[in-house]
C-alpha positions as CSV (number, residue, x, y, z in Angstrom):
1,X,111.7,87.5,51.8
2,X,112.8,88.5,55.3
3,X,110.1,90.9,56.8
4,X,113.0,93.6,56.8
5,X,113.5,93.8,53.2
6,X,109.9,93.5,52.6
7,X,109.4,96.6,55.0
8,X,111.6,98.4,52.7
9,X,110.4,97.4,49.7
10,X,106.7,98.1,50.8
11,X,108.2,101.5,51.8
12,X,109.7,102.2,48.4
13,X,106.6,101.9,46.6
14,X,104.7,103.8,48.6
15,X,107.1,106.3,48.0
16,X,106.5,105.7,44.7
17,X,103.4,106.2,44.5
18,X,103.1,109.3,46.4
19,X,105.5,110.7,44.4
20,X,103.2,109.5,41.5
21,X,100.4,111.4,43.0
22,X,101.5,114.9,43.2
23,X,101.2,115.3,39.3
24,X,97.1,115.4,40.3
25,X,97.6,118.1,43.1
26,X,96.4,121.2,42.0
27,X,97.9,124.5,43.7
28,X,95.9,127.8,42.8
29,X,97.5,131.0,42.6
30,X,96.7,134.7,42.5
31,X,95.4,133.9,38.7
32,X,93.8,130.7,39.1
33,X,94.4,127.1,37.5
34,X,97.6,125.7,38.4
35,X,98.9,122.4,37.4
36,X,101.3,120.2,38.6
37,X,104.0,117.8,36.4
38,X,103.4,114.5,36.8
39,X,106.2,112.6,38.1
40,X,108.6,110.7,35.1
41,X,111.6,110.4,33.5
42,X,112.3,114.9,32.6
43,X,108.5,114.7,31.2
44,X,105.9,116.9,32.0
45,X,103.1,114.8,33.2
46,X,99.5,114.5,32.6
47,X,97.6,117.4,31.3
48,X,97.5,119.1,34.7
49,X,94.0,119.6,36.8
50,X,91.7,122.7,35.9
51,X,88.3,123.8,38.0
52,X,87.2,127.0,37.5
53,X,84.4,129.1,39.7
54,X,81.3,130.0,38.2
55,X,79.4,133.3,39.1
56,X,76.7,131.7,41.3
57,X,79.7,129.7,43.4
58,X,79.5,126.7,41.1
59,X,82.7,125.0,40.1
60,X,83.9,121.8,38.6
61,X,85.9,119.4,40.8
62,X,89.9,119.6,40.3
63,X,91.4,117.6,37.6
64,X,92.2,114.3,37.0
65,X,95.8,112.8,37.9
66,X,98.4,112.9,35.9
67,X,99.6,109.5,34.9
68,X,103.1,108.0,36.3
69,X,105.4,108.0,33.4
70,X,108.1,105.4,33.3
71,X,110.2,104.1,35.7
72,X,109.7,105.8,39.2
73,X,111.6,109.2,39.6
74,X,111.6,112.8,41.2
75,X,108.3,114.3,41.5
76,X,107.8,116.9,38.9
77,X,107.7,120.7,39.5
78,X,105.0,122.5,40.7
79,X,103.9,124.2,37.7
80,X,101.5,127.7,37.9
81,X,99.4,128.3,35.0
82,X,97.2,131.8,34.8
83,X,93.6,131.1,34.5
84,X,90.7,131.1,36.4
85,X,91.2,130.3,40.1
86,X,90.9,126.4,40.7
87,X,90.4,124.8,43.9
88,X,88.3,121.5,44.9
89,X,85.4,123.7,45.7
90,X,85.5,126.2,43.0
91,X,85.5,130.2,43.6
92,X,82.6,131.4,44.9
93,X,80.9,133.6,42.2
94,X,79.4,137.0,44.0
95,X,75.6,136.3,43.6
96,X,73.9,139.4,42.3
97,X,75.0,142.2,43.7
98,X,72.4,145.0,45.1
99,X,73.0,148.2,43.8
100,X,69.7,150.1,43.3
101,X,69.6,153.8,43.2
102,X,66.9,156.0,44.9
103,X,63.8,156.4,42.2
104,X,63.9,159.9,40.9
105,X,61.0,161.9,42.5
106,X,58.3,162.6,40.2
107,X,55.7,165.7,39.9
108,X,53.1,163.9,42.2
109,X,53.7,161.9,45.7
110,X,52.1,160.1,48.3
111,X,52.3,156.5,49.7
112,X,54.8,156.0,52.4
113,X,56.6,159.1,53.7
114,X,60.4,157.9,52.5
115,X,61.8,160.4,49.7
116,X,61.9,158.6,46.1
117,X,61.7,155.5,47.5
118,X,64.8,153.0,48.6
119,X,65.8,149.9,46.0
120,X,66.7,146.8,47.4
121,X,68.0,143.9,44.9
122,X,68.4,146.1,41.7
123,X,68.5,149.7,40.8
124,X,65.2,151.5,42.0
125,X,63.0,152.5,39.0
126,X,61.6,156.2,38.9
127,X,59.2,157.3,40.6
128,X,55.5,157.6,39.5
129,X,52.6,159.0,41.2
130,X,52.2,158.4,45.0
131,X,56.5,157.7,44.7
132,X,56.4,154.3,44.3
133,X,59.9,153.6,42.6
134,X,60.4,149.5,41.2
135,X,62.4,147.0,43.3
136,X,62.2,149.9,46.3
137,X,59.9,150.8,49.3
138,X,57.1,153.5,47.8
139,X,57.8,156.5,49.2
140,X,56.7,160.1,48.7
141,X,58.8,161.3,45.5
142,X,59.8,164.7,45.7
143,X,62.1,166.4,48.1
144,X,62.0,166.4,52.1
145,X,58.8,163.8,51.9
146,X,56.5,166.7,50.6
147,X,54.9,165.0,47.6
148,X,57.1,166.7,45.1
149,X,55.9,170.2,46.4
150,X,59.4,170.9,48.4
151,X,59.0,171.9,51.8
152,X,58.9,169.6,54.3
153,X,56.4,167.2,55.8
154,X,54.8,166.3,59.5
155,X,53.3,162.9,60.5
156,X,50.1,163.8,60.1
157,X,51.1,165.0,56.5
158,X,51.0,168.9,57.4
159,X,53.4,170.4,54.8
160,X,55.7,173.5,55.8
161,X,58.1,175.7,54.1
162,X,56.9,174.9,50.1
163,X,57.6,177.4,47.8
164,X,53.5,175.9,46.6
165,X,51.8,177.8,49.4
166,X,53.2,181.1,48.9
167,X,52.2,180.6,45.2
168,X,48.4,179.1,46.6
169,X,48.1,182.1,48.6
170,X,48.7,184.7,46.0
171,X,46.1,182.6,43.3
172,X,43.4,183.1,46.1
173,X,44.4,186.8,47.1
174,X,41.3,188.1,45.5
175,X,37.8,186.8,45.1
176,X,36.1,189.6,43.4
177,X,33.0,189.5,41.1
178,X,35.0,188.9,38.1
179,X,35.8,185.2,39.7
180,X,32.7,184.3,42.0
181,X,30.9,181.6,41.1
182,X,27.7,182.0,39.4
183,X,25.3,181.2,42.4
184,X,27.5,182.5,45.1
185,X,26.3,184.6,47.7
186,X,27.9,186.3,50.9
187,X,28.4,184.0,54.1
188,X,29.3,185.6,57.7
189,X,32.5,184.7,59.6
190,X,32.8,184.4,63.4
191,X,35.1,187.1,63.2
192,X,32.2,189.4,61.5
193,X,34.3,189.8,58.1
194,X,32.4,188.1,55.1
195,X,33.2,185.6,52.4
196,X,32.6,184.1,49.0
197,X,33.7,181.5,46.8
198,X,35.5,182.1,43.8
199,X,36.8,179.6,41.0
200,X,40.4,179.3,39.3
201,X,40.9,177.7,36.0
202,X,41.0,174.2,34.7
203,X,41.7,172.4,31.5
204,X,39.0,170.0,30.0
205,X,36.1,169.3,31.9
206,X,37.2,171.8,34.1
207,X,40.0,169.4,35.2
208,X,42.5,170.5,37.4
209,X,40.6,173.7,38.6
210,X,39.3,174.8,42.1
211,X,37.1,177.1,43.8
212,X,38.6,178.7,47.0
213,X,37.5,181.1,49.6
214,X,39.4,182.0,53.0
215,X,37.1,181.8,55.9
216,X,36.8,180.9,60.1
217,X,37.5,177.2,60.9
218,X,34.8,175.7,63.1
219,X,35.2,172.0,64.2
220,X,32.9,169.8,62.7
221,X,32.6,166.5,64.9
222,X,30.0,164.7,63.0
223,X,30.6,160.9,61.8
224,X,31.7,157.9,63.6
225,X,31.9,158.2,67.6
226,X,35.4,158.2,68.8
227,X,37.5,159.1,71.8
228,X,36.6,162.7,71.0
229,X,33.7,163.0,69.2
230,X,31.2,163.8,70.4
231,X,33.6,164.9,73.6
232,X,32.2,165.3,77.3
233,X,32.0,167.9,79.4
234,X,33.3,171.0,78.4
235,X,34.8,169.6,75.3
236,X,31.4,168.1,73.8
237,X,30.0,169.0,70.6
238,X,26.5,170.4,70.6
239,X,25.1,169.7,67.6
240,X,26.4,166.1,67.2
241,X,25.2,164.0,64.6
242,X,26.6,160.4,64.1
243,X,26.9,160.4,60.6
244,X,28.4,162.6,57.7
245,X,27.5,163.3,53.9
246,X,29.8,161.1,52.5
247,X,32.0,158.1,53.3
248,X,35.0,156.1,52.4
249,X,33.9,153.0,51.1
250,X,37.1,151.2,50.8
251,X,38.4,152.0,54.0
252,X,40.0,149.8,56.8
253,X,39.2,152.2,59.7
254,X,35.3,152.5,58.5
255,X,34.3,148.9,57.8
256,X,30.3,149.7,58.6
257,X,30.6,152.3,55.2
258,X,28.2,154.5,56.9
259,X,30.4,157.9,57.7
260,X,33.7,159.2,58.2
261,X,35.6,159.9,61.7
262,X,36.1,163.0,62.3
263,X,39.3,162.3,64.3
264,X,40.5,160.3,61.8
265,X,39.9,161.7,58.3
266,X,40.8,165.1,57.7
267,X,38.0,166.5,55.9
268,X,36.4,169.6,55.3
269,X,32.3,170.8,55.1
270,X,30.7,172.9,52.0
271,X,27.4,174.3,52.0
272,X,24.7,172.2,50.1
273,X,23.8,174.9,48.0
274,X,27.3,175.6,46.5
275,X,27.0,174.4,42.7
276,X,29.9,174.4,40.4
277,X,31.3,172.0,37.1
278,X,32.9,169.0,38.9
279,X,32.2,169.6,42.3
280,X,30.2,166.4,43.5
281,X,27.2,167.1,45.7
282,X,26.0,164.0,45.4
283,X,29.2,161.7,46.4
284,X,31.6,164.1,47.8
285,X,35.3,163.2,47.8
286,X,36.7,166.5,46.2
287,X,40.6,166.9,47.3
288,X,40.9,170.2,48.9
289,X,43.8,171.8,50.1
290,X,43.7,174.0,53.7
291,X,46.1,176.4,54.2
292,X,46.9,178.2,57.6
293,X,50.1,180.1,59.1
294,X,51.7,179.2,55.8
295,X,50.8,175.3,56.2
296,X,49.2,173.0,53.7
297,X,47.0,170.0,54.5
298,X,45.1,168.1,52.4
299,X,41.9,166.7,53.1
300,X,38.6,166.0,51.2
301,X,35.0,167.3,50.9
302,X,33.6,164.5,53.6
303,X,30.6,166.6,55.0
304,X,27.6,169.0,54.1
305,X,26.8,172.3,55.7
306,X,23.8,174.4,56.0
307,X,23.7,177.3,53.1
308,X,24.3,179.9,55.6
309,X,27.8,178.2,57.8
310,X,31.0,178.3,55.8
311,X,34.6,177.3,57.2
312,X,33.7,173.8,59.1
313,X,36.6,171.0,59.4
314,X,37.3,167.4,60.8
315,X,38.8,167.6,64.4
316,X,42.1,166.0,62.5
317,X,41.9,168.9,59.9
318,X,42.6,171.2,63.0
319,X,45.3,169.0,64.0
320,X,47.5,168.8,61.4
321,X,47.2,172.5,61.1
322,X,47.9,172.7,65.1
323,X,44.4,174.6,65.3
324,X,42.8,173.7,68.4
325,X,40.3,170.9,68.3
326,X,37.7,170.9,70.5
327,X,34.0,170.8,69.1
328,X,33.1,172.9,71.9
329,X,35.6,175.5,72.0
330,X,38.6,175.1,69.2
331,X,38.4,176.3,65.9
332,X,40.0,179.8,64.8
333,X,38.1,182.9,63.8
334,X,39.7,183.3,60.4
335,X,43.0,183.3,57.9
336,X,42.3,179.7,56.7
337,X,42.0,179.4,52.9
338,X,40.3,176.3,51.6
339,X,40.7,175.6,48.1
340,X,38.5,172.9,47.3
341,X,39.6,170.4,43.5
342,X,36.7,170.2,41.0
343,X,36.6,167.9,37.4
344,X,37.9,165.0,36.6
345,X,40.5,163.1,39.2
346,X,40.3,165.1,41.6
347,X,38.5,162.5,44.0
348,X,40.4,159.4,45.4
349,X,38.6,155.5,45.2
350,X,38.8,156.3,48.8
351,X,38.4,159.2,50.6
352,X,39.4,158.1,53.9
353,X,43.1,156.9,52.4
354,X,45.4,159.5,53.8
355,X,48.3,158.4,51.6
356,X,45.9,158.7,48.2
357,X,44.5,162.2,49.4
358,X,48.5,163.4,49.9
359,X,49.5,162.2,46.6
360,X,46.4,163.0,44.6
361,X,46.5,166.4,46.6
362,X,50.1,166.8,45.6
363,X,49.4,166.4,41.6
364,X,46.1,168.3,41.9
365,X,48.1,170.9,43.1
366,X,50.7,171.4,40.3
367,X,47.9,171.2,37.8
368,X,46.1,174.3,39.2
369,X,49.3,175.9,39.3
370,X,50.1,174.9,35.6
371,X,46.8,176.5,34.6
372,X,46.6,179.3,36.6
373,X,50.2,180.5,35.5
């Protein structure tokens, strides 16, 4: 055959086949699967191609060709078919989205100082003690980062503008003989006003009760030497000691376990003779909240005092309070209430944690309030 008519020949049937072809082409729409007629004499060709996306982005290939049906002819129609959207590579399925709500604050708070904690990969569950909400970063519970006490909160966990101290100030207005403790005596302030301790109320095993009394605030340096303590010059402390009571066993900052760090841990001194139901002489730890120029801190019974001194704190106990710090010099000569936590749970595994004494400090707080209603 000349190479002429064989060029046109050869031409023809690729034509043909091309044609042939189109009945496997696939053409998605707005829907999804489309399908294609396969080219024939008026019939529809081969069940037309399907692939539909799975959620996760899977997919199955588009489908087979349609067969050539008889003699060669116009390529079918482009059919459209609803259905789920078909291409070679399938849909790509969304792959779990993120909602995740903020964890309802709960009565107690703590942990990291984020309100109700943010979710990330699923909805945030609520928040327990210390904040912590599921599939979120812990944060404090509780409103404006305040442990579920209102208010708000400073870095070095100082709480202002709660509705709580207002109602902590009024519980410890009085401290008469109808509310002293059975072996408490009177103790001088700096000031020349005198003291004594007093109890409020708590449920079993005296849990979730206090004693209180509003004294001076002297700066206690003792414990681990740091930058400050025991100071120099003018500054220094002159009764240092290099140990406290008490220590935090567990903690990070205090690896020797021998005493606190007095500009680390805010804690707070009570005479050796005080004795009352659940307030540990012999390990320490107690919670107890300090309040000055309506501000709450929370700290914890780190150090022991002489019978006759009352009103002693850690250097960072007069920080967060923004009373001045010096060993030598700072303190304040009165208006500080100390209300220290006595029973059961009212002492953190460690006392040098400053996110466990906010959040127990926090639930502590709401108990005493509960019972002292």
């Amino acid at each position: 055959m000349p190479w002429v008519m064989k060029t046109i020949v050869g031409c023809a049937w690729a034509l043909i086949s091309i044609l042939g072809a189109a009945g496997a082409c696939s053409s998605g729409d707005a829907n999804g699967t489309s399908s294609v007629g396969a080219s024939g004499t008026g019939a529809t060709g081969a069940t037309a191609g399907k692939a539909s996306g799975t959620s996760g982005g899977s997919s199955t290939p588009g489908g087979s060709p349609g067969a050539s049906g008889g003699a060669p002819g116009a390529a079918g129609s482009i059919g459209v078919s609803g259905g789920t959207s078909s291409s070679s590579a399938g849909t790509v399925g969304v792959a779990g989205t993120s909602s995740g709500t903020a964890g309802t604050s709960a009565m107690s708070g703590g942990g990291e100082t984020s309100s109700g904690g943010l979710s990330g990969g699923g909805s945030s569950g609520a928040s327990n003690s210390g904040g912590s909400s599921a599939g979120g970063k812990t944060g404090t519970g509780g409103s404006a980062n305040s442990g579920g006490l209102g208010g708000s909160i400073n870095d070095l966990g100082t709480i202002t503008g709660s509705p709580v101290i207002a109602q902590l100030l009024a519980l410890t207005k009085n401290c008469t003989t109808a509310n002293q403790i059975p072996n408490s005596h009177t103790y001088k302030l700096d000031d020349g006003s005198t003291t004594s301790i007093c109890s409020l109320k708590g449920g079993t095993g005296n849990a979730g009760g206090a004693i209180f009394y509003t004294a001076d605030m002297d700066i206690d340096c003792d414990g681990i030497t740091t930058a400050h303590c025991p100071g120099t010059g003018a500054d220094m402390d002159c009764c240092y000691q290099d140990q406290t009571s008490f220590h935090g066993p567990n903690s990070m900052s205090n690896k020797d376990g021998t005493s606190l760090a007095s500009e680390n841990t805010p804690y707070v001194v009570v005479p050796q003779d005080v004795k009352f139901p659940g307030l540990d002489q012999n390990n320490g730890g107690n919670i107890v909240a300090v309040i000055y120029n309506n501000q709450l801190e929370f700290g914890v019974f780190g150090d022991q005092g002489p019978s006759t001194i009352i009103g002693e704190a850690s250097v960072r106990t007069a920080n967060g309070l923004g009373i001045p710090a010096s060993p030598a010099t700072g303190g304040v000569g009165g208006g500080v209430t100390y209300i220290v936590f006595v029973g059961t749970g009212s002492q953190p595994s460690d006392m040098e944690n400053i996110s466990q004494i906010q959040s127990l400090g926090a639930s502590l707080t709401e108990a005493l309030l509960s019972n002292n209603h």
